[in-house]
Backbone of each chain as ProteinMPNN parsed JSONL, in Angstrom:
{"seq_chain_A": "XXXXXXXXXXXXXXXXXXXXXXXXXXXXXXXXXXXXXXXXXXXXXXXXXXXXXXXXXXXXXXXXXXXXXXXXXXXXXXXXXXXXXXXXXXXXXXXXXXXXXXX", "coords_chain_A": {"N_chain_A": [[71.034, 142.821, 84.99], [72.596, 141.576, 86.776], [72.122, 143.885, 88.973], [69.49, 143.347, 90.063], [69.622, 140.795, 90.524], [69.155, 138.335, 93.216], [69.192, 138.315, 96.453], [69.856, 136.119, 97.809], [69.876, 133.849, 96.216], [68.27, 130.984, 94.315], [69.74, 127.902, 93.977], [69.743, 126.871, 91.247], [69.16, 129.391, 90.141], [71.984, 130.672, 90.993], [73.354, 128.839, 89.56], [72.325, 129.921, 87.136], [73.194, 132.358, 86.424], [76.229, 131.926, 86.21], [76.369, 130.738, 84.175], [74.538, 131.878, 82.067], [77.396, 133.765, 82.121], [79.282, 132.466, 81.474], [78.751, 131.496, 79.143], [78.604, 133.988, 77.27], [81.237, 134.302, 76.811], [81.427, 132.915, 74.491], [79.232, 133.787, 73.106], [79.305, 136.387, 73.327], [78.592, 139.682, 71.296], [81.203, 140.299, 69.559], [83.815, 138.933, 68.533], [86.794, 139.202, 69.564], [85.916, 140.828, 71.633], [85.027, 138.871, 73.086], [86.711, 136.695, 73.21], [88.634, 137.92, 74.94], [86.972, 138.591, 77.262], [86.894, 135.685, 77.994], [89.153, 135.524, 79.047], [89.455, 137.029, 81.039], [86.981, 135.371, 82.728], [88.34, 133.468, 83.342], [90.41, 133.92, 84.915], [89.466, 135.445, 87.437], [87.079, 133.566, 88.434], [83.222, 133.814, 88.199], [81.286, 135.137, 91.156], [78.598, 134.014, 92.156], [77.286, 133.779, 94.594], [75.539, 135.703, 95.881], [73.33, 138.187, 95.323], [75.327, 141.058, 95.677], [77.374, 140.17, 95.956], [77.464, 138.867, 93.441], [77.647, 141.448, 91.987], [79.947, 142.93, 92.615], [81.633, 141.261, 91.351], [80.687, 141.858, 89.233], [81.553, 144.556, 89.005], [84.616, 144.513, 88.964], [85.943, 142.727, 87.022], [84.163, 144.6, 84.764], [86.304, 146.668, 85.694], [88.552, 145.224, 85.285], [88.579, 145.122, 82.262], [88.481, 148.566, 81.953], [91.128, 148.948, 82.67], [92.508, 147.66, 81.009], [92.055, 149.013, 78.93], [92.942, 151.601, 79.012], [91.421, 153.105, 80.86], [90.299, 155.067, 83.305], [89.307, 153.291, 86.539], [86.437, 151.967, 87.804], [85.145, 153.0, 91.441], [84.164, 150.276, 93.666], [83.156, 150.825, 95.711], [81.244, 151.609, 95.082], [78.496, 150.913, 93.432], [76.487, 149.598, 94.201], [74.678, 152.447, 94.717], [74.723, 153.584, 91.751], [74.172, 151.3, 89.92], [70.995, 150.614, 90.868], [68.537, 148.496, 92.337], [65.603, 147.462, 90.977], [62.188, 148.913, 92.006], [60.107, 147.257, 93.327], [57.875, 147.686, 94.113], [54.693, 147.121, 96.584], [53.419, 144.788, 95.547], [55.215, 143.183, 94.441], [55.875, 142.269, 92.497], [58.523, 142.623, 90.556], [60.265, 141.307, 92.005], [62.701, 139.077, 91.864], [62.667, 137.107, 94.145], [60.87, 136.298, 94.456], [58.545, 133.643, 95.196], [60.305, 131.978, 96.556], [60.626, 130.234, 99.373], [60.193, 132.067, 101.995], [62.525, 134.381, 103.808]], "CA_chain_A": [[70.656, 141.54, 85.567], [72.921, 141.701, 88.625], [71.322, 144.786, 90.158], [68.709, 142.599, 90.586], [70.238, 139.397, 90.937], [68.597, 138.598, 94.508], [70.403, 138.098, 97.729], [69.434, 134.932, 98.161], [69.221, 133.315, 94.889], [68.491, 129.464, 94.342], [70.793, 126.617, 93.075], [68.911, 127.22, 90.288], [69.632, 131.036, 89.961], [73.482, 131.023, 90.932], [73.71, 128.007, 88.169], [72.157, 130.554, 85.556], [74.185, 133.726, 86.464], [77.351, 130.942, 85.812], [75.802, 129.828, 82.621], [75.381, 133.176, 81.16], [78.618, 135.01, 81.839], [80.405, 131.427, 80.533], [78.373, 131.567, 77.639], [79.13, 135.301, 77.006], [82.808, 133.724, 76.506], [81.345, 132.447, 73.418], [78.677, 134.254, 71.943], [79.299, 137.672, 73.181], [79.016, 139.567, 69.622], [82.344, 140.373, 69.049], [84.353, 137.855, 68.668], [87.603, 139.857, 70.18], [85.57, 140.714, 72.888], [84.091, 137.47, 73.96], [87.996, 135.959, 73.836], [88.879, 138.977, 75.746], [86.362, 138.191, 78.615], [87.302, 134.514, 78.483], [90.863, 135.644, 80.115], [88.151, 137.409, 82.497], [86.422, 134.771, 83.564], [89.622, 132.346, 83.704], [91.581, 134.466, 85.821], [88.642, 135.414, 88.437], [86.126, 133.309, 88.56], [82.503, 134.52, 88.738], [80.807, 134.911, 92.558], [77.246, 134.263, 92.254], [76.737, 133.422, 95.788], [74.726, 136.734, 96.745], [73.407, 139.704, 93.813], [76.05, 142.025, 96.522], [78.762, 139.353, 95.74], [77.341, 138.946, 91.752], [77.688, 142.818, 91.55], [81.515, 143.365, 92.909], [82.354, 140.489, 90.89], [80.834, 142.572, 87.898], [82.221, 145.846, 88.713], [85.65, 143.962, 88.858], [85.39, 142.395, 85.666], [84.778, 145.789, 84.277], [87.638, 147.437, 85.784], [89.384, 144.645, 84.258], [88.406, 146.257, 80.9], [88.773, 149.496, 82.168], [92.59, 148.935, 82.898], [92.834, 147.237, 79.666], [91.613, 150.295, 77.638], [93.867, 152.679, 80.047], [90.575, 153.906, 81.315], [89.816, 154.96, 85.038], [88.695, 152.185, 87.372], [85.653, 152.67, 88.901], [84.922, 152.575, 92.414], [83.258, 149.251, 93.684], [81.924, 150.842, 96.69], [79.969, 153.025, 94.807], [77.949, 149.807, 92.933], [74.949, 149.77, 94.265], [74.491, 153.736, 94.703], [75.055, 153.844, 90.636], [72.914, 150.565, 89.274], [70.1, 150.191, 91.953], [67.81, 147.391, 91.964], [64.031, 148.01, 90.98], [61.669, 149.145, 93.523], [59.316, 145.927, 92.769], [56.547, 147.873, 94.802], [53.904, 146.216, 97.901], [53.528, 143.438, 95.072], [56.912, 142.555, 94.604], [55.736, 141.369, 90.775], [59.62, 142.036, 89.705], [61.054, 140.313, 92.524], [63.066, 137.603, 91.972], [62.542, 136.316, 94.996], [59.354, 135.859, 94.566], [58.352, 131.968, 94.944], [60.649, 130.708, 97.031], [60.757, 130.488, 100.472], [60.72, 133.51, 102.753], [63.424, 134.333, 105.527]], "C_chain_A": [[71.302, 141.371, 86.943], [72.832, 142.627, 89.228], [70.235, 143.914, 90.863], [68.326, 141.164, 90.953], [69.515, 139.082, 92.69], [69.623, 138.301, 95.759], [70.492, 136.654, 98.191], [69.121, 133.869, 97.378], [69.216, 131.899, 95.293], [69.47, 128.784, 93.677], [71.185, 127.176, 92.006], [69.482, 128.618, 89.08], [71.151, 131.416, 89.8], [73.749, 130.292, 89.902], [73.495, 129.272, 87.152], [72.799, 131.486, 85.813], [75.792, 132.929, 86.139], [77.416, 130.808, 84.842], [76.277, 131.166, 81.926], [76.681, 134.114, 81.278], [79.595, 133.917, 81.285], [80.028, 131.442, 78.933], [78.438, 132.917, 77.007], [80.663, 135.204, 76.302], [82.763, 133.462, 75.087], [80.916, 133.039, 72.496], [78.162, 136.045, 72.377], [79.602, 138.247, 71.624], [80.208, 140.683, 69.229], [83.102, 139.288, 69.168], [85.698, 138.338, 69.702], [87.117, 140.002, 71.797], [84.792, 139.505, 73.751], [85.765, 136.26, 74.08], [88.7, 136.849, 74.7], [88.465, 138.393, 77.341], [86.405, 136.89, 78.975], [88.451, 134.84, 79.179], [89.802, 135.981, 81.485], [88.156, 136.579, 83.555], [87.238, 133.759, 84.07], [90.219, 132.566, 85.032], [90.708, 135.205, 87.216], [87.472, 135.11, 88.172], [84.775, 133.63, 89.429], [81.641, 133.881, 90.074], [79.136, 135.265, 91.843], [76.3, 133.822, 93.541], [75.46, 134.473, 96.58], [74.221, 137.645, 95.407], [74.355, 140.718, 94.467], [77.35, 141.192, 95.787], [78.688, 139.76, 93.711], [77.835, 140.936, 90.766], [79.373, 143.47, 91.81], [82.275, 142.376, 92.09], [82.316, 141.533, 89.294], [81.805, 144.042, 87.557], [84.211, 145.851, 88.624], [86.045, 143.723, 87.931], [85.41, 143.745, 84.771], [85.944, 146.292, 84.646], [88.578, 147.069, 85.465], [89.825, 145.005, 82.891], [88.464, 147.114, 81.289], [90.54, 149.402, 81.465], [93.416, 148.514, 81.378], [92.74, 148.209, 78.319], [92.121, 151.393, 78.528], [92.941, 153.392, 80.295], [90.253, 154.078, 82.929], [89.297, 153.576, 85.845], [87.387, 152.979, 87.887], [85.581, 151.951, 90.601], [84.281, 151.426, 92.9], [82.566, 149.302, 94.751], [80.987, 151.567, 96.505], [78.637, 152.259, 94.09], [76.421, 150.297, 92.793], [74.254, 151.225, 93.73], [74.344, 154.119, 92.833], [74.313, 153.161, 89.449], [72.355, 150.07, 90.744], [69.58, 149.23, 91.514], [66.407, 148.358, 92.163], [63.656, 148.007, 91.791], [60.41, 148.717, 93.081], [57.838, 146.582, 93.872], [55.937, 146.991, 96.108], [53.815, 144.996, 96.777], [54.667, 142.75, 94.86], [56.836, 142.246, 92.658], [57.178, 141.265, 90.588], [60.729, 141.401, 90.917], [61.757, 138.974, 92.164], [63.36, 136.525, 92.744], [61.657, 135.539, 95.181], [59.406, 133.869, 94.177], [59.33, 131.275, 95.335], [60.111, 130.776, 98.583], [61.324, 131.897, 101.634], [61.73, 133.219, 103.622], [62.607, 134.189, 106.367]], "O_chain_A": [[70.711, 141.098, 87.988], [73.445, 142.561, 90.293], [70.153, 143.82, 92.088], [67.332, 140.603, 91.413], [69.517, 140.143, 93.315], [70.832, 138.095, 95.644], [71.34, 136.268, 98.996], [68.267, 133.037, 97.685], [69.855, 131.476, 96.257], [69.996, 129.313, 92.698], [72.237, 127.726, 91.679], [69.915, 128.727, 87.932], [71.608, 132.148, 88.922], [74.437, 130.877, 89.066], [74.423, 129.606, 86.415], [73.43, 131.534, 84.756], [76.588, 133.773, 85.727], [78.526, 130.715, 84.319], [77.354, 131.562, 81.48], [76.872, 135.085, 80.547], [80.615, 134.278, 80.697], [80.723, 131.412, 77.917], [78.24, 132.771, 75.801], [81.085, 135.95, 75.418], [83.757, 133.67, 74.392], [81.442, 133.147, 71.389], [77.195, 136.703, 71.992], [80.408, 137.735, 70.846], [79.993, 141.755, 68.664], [82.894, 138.642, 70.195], [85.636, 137.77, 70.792], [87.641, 139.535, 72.809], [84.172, 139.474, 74.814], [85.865, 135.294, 74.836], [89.587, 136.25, 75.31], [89.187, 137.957, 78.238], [86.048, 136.624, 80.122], [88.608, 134.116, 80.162], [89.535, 135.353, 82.51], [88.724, 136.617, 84.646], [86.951, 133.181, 85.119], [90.46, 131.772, 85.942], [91.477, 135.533, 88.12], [86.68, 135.947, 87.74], [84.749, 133.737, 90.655], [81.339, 132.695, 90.205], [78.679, 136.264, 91.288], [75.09, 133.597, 93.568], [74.714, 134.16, 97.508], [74.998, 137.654, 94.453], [74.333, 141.677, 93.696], [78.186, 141.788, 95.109], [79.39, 140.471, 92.992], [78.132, 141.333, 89.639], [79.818, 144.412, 91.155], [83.498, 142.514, 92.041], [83.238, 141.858, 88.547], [82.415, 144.455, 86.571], [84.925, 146.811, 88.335], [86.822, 144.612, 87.583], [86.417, 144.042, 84.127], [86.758, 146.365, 83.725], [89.549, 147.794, 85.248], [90.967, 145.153, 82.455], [89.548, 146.594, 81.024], [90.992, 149.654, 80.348], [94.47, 148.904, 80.876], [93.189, 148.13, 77.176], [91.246, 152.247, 78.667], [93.202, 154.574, 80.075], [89.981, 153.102, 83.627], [88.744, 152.831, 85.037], [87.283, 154.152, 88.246], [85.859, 150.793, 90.914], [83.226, 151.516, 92.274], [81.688, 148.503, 95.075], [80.145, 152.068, 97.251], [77.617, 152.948, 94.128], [75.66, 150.88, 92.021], [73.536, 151.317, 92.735], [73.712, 155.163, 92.669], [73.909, 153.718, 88.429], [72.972, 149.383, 91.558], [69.897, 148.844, 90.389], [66.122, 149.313, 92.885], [64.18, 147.376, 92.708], [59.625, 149.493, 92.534], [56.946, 145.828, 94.262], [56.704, 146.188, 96.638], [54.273, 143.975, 97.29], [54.836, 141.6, 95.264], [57.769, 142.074, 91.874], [57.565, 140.107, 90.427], [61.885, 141.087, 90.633], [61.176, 137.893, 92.251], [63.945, 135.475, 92.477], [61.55, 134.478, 95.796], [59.99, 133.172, 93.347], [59.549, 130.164, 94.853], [59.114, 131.455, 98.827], [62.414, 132.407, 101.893], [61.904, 132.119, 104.148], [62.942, 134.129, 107.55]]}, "seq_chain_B": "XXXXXXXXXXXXXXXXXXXXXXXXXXXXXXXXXXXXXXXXXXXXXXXXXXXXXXXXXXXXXXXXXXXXXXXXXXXXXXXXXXXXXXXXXXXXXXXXXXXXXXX", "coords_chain_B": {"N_chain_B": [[73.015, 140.843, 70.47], [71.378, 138.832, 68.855], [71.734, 140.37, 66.709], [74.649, 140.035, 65.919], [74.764, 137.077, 65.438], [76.283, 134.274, 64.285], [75.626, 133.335, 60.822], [75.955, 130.523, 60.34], [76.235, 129.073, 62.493], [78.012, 127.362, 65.291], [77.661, 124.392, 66.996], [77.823, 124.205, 69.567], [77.593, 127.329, 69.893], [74.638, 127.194, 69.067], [73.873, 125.929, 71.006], [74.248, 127.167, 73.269], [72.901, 129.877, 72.475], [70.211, 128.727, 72.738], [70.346, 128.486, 75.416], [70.633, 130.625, 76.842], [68.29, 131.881, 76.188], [66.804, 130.359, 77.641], [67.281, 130.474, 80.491], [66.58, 133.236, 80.45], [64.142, 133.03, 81.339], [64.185, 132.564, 83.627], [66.283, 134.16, 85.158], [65.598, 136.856, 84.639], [65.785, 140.308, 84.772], [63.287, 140.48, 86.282], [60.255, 139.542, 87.983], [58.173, 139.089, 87.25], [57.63, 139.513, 84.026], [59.946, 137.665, 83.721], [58.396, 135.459, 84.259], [56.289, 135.936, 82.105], [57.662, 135.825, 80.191], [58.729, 133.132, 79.832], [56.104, 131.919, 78.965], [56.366, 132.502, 76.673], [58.45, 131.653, 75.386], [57.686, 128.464, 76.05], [55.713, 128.166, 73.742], [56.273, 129.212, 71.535], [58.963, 127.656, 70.689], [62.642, 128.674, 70.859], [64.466, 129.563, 67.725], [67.439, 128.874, 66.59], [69.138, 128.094, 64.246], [70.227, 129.46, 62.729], [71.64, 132.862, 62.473], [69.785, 134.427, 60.799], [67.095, 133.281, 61.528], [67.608, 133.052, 64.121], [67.526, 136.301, 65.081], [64.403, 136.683, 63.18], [63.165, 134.858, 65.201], [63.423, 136.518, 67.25], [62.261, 138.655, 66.751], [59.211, 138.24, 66.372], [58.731, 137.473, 68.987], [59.142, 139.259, 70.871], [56.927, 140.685, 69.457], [55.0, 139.475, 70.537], [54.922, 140.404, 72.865], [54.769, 143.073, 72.679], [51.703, 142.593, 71.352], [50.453, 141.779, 74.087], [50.878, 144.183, 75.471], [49.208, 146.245, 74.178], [50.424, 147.111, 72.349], [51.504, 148.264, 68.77], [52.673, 146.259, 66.41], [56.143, 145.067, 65.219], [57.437, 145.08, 61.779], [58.254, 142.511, 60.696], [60.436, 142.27, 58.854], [61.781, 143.967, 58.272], [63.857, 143.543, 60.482], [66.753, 143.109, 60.28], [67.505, 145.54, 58.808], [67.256, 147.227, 60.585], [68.4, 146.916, 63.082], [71.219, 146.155, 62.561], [74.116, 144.305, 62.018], [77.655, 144.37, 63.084], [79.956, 146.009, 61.633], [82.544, 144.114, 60.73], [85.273, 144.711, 59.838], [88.049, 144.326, 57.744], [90.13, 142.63, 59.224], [87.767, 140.83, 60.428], [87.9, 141.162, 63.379], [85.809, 141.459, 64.612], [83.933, 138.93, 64.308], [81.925, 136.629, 65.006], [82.354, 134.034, 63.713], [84.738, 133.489, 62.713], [87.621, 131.498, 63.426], [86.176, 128.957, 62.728], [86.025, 126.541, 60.661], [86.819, 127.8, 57.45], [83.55, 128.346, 54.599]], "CA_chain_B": [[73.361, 139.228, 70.585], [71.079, 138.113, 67.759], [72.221, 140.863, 65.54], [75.503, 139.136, 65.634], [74.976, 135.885, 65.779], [76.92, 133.748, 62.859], [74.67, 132.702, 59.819], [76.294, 129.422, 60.04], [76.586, 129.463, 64.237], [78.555, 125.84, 65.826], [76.683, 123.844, 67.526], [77.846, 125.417, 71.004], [76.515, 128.604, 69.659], [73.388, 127.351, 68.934], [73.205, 125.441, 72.479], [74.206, 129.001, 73.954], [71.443, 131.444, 71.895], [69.246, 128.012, 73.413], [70.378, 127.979, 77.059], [70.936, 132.246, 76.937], [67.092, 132.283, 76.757], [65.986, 129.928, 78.716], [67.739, 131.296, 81.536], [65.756, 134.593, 81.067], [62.973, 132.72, 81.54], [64.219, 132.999, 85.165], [66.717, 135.549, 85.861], [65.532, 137.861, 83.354], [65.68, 141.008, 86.007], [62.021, 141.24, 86.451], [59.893, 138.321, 87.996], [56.908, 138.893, 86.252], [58.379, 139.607, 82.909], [60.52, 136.586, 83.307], [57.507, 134.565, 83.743], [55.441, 136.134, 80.905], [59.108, 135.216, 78.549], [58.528, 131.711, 79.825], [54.864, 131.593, 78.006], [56.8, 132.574, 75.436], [59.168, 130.385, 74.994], [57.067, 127.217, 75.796], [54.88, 128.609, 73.14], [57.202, 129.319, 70.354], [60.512, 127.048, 70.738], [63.48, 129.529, 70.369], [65.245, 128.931, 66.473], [68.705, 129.391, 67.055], [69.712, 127.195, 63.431], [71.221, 130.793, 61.935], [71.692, 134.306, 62.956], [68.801, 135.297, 60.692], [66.312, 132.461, 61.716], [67.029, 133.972, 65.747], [66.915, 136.95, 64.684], [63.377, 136.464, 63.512], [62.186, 134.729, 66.553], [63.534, 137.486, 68.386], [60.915, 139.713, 66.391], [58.25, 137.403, 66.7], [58.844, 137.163, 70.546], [58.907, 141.119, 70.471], [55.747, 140.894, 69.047], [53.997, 138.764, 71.373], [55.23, 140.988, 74.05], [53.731, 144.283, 72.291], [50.663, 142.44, 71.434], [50.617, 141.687, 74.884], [51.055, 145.198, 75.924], [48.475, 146.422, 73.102], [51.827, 148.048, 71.292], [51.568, 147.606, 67.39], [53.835, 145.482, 65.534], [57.205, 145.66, 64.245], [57.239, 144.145, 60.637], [60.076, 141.342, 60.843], [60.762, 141.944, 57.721], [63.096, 145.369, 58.929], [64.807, 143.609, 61.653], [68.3, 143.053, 59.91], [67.88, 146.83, 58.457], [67.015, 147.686, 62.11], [69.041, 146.352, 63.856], [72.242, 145.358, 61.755], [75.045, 143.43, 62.478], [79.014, 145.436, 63.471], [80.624, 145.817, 60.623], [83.965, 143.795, 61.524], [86.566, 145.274, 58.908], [88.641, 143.256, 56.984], [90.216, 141.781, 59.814], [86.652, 140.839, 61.189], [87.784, 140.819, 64.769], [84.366, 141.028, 65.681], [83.135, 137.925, 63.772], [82.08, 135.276, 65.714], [82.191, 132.743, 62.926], [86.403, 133.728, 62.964], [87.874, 130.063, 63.928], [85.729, 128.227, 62.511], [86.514, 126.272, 59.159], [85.553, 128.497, 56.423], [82.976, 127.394, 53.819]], "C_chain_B": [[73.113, 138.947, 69.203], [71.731, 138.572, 66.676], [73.633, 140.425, 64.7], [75.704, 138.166, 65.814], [75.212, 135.265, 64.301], [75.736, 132.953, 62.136], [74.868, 131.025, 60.243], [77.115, 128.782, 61.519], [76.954, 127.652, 64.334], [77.437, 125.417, 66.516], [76.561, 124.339, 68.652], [77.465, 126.543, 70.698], [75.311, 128.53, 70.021], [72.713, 126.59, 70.611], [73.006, 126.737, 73.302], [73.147, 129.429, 73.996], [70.148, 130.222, 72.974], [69.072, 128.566, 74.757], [70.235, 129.658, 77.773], [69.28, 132.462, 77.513], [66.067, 131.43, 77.7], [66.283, 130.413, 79.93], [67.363, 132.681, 81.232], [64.906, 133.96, 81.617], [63.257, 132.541, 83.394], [64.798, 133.434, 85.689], [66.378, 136.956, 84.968], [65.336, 139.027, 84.559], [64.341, 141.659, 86.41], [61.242, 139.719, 86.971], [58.707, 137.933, 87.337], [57.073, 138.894, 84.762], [58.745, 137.875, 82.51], [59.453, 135.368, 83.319], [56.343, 134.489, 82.508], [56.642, 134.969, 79.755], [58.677, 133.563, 78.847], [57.614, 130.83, 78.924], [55.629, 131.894, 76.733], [57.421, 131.605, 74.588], [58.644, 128.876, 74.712], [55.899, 127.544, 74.526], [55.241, 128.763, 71.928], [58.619, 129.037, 70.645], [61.175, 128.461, 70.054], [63.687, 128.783, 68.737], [66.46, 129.66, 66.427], [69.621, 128.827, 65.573], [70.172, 128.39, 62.736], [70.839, 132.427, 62.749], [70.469, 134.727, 62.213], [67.765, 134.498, 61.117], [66.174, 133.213, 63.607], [66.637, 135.211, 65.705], [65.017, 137.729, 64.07], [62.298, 136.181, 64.442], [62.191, 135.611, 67.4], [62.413, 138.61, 68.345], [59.85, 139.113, 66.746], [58.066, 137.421, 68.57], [58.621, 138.728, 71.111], [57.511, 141.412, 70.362], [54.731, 140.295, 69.539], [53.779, 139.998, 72.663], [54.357, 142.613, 73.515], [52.39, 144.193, 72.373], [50.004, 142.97, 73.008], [50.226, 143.019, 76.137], [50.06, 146.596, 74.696], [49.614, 147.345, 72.209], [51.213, 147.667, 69.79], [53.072, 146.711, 67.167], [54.971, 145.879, 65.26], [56.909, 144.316, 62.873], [58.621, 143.291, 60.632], [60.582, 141.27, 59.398], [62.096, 143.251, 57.214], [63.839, 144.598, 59.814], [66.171, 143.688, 61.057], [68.451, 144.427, 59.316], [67.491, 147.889, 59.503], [67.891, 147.887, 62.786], [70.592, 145.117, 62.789], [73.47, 145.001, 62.638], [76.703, 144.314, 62.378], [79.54, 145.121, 61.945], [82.725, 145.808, 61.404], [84.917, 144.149, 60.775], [86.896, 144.046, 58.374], [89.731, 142.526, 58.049], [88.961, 141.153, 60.342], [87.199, 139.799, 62.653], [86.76, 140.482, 65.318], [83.391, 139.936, 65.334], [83.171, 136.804, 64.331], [82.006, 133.858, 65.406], [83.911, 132.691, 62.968], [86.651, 131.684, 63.992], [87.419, 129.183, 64.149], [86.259, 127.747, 61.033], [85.76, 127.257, 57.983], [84.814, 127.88, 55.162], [83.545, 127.275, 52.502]], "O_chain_B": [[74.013, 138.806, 68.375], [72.238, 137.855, 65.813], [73.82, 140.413, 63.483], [76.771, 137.9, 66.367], [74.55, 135.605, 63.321], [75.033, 132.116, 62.702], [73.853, 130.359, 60.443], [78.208, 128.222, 61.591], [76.361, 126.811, 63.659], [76.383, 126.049, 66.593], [75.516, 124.888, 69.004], [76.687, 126.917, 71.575], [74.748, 129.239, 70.855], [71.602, 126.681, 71.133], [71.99, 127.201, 73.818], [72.402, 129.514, 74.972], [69.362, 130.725, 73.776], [68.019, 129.012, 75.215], [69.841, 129.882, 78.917], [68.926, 132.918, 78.601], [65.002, 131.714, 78.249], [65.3, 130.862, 80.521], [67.996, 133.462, 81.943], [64.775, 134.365, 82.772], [62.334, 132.411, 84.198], [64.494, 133.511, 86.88], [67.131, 137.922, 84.837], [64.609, 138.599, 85.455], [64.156, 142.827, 86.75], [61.621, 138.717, 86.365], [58.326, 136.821, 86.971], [56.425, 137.977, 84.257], [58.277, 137.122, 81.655], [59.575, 134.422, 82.54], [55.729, 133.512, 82.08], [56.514, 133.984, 79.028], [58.306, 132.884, 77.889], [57.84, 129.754, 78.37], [55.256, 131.303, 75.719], [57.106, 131.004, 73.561], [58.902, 128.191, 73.722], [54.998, 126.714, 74.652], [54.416, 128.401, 71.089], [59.427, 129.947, 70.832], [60.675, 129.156, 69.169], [63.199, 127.679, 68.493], [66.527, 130.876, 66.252], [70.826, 129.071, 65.641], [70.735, 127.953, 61.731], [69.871, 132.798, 63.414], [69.829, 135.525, 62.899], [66.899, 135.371, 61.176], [65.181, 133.674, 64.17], [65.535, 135.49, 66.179], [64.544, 138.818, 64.394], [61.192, 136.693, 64.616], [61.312, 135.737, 68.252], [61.857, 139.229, 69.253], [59.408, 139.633, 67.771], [56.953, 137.352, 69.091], [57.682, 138.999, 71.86], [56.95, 142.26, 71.056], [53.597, 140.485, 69.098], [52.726, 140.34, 73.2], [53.387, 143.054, 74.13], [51.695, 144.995, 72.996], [49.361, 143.997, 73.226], [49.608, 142.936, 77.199], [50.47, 147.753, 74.604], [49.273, 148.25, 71.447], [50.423, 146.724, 69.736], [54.16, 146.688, 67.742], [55.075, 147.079, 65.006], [56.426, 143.186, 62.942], [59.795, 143.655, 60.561], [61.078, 140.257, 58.906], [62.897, 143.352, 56.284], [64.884, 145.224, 59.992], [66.798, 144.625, 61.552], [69.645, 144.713, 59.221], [67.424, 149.105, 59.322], [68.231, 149.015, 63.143], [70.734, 143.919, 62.548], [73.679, 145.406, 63.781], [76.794, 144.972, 61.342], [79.447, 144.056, 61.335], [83.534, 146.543, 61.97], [85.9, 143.65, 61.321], [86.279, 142.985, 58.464], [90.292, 141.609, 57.451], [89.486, 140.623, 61.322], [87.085, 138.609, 62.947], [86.565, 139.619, 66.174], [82.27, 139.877, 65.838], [84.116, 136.016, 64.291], [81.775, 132.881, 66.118], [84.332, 131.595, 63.338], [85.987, 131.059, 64.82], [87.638, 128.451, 65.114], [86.864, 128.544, 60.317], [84.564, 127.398, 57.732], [85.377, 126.924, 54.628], [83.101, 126.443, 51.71]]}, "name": "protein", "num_of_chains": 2, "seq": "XXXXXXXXXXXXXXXXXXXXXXXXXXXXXXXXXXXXXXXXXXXXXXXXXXXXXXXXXXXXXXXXXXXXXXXXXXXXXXXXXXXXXXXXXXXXXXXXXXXXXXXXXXXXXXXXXXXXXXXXXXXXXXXXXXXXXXXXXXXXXXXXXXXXXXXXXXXXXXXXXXXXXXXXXXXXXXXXXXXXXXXXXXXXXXXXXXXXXXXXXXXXXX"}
């Protein structure tokens, strides 16, 4: 979802990328791991200002769990290069830009 | 998600599994997709009142989407021997009914 989070999201959009990673706190299904990622989200709160911002916030977040399971970090400039965003074609159909206002 | 979602889910649960899918209905990472899920939804209210009741809709919603896509069916009558739920040990860390009153 935040590969393709858009760059430009609405109100709308940054509200629901907020929503679900707070509500993940709750009804992620482990219980361990959904009080786990509440320290997460406590201790850096999530950037949904951009899908570039939404995506370093995620790969952060993981490396949070990484560090926590004495596992490697990964790189966060490697992000994009690793989960791309769909290539929504001349129609754009999976854009999620689609329908608002162009630049 | 659904597979673990508590038989006997709080009320914030059940606002969650609510608010989880309505918010596909517009970041779901596809824009066409997320507007098909929308027909969905306004079409068949989520049922979020137990883990096997979402569970169900989740098949049902599945099964619009196959139709949809001339797929066959899954029989909802496999999903919980499909798709089963973590087995949390006898601590059940991973139970997301854990700190709630028990019955």
């Amino acid at each position: 979802m935040a590969a393709q989070f858009p760059d430009r999201p609405s109100r709308q959009q940054q509200k629901d990328a907020r929503t679900l990673l707070e509500l993940m706190t709750r009804i992620y299904p482990c219980a361990e791991c959904a009080a786990h990622f509440k320290d997460v989200v406590r201790s850096m709160p999530p950037e949904v200002s951009s899908g570039g911002a939404l995506r370093q916030w995620m790969c952060r977040a993981h490396n949070a769990v990484n560090r926590s399971l004495d596992k490697p970090a990964f790189n966060c400039a490697y992000v994009d290069a690793r989960w791309g965003a769909l290539d929504c074609g001349e129609e754009l159909a999976c854009d999620l830009s689609l329908g608002k206002p162009r630049r």
